[in-house]
C-alpha positions in Angstrom: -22.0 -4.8 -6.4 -18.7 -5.1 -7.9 -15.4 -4.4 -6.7 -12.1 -3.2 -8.4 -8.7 -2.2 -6.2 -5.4 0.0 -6.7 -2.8 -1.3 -5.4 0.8 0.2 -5.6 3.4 1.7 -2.8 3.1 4.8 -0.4 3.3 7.7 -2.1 2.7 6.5 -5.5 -0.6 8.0 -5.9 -3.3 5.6 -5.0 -5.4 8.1 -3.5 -5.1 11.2 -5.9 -6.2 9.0 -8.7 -9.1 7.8 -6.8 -10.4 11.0 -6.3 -10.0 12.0 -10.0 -11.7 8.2 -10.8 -15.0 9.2 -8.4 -16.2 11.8 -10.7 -15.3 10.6 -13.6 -17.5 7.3 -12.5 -20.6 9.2 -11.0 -20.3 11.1 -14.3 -21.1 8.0 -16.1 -24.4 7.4 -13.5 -22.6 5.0 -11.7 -23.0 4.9 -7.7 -19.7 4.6 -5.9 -17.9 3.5 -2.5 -14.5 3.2 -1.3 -12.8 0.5 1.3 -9.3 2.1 2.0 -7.2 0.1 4.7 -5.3 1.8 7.3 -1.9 0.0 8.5 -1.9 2.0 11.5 -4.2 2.8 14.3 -6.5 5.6 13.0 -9.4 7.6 14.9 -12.0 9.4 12.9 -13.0 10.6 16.4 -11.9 14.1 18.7 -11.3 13.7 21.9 -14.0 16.5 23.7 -16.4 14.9 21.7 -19.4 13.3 23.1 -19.0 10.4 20.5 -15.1 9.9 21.8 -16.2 9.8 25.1 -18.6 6.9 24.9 -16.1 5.0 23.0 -13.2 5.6 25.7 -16.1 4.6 28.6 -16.1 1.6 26.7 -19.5 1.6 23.6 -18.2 -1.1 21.2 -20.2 1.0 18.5 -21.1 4.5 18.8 -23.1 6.1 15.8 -23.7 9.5 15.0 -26.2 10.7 12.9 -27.1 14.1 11.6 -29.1 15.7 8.5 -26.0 15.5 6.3 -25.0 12.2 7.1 -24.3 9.5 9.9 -20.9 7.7 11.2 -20.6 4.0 12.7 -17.3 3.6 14.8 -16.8 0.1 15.8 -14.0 -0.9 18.3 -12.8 -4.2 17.9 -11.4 -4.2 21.7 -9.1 -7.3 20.8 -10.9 -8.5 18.3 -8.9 -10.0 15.1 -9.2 -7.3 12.5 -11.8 -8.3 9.9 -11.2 -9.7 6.5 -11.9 -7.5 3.4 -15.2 -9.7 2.6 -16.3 -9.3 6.0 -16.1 -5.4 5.3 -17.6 -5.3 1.8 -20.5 -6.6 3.3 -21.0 -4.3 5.7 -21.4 -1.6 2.4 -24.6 -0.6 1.6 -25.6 -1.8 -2.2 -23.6 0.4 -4.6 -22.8 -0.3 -8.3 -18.7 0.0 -7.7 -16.6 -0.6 -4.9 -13.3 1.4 -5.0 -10.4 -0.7 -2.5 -7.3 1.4 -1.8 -4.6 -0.8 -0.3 -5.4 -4.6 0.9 -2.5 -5.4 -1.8 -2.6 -9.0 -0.8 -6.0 -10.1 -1.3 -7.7 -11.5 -4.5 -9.3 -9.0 -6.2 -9.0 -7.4 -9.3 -6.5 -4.4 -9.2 -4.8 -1.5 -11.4 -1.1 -0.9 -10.0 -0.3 2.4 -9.6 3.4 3.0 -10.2 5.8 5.9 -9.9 9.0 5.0 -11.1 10.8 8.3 -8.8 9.5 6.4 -5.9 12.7 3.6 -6.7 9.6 0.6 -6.2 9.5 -2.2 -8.1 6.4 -3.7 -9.6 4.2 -5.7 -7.5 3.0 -7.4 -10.8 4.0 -10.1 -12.2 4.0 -11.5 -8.7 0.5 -10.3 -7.9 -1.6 -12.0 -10.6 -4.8 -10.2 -9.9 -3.4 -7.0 -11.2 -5.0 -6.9 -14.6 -3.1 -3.4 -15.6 -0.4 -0.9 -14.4 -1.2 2.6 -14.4 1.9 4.4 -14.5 4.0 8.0 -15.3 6.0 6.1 -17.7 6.6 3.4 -20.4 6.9 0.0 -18.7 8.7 -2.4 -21.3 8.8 -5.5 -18.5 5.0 -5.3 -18.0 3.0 -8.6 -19.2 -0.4 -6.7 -18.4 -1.3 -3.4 -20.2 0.3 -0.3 -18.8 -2.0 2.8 -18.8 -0.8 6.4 -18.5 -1.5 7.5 -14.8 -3.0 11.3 -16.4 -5.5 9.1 -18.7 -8.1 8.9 -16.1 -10.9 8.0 -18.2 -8.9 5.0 -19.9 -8.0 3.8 -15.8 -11.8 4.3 -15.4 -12.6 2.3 -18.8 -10.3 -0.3 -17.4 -11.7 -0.7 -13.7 -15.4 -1.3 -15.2 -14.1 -4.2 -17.4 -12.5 -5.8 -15.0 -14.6 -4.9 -11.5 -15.5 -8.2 -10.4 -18.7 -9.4 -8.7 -18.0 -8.9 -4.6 -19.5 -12.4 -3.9 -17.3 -13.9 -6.7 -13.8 -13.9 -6.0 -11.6 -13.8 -9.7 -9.5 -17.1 -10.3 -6.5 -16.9 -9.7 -4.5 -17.0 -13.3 -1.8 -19.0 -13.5 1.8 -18.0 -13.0 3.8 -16.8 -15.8 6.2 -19.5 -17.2 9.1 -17.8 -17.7 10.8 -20.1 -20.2 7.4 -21.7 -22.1 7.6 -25.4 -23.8 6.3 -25.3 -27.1 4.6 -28.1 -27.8 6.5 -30.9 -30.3 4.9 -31.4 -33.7 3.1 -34.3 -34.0 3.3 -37.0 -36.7 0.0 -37.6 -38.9 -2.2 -39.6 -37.0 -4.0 -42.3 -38.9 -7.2 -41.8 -39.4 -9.8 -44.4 -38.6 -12.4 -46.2 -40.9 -15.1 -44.0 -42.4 -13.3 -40.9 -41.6 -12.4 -38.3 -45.0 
């Protein structure tokens, strides 16, 4: 399995572009999954459902199951919240893992950038973002910037950069602003036999 994120502020379109990505990636044969993190509490539960009600008399799991598909639930009850790896591995074997959100960790990511949002860039200072999809020319960019409307180009991008989920990337090194080029040498003698 490999994984591949977009990152980028509320509202600037994270989730639209995922959903255009998905076909576009299932088009191509490929099987795909999504990790999206939630910064608030979220339920996918009803209360009146049987499945709530087991969770409020306490179940730490409750899953349903049906003929179109099945749900796990897992309440952490004061439990730390678990990592991104911990989650990844709970996936079933896919050939692309899709992470909305989880800015922060190190994994390959596009950006996804609105300039009407009044945001600035998370990359350069996020060196895991390996490109910027955006709704406009980004002359600061050090990473190429993609038009957010060229979804198979973002797609093209996400499977040349999707990293193994057991193999985190390196981490590159920062940017030097103001590079030293290195001094020119003097001609180094040459020692005995050498042309």
């Amino acid at each position: 399995m490999r994984v591949i994120g977009l990152a980028g502020w509320s509202g600037s379109g994270k989730t639209t572009l995922l959903t255009k990505a998905i076909p576009c990636l299932t088009a191509r044969g490929l099987s795909v999954s999504t990790l999206k993190h939630a910064h608030h509490a979220f339920d996918l539960d009803q209360p009146g459902k049987d499945s709530y009600a087991h969770r409020m008399a306490g179940a730490t799991e409750v899953l349903v199951g049906a003929a179109s598909r099945w749900a796990l639930v897992h309440e952490l009850r004061g439990e730390a919240e678990p990592d991104l790896r911990s989650l990844l591995r709970r996936l079933a074997p896919v050939d692309l893992v899709l992470i909305e959100g989880y800015k922060r960790e190190p994994h390959p990511k596009i950006e996804v950038h609105r300039a009407a949002l009044g945001k600035s860039l998370l990359h350069p200072h996020d060196p895991y973002i390996v490109a910027i999809a955006a709704d406009g020319p980004l002359p600061e960019a050090t990473v190429p910037v993609i038009p957010l409307s060229d979804v198979e180009a973002i797609v093209d991008t996400m499977l040349a950069h999707a990293a193994p989920i057991d193999t985190p990337p390196p981490c590159p090194p920062p940017l030097d602003p103001h590079p030293t080029l290195p001094r020119k040498r003097g001609r180094e003698r040459k020692g005995a036999g050498e042309g």
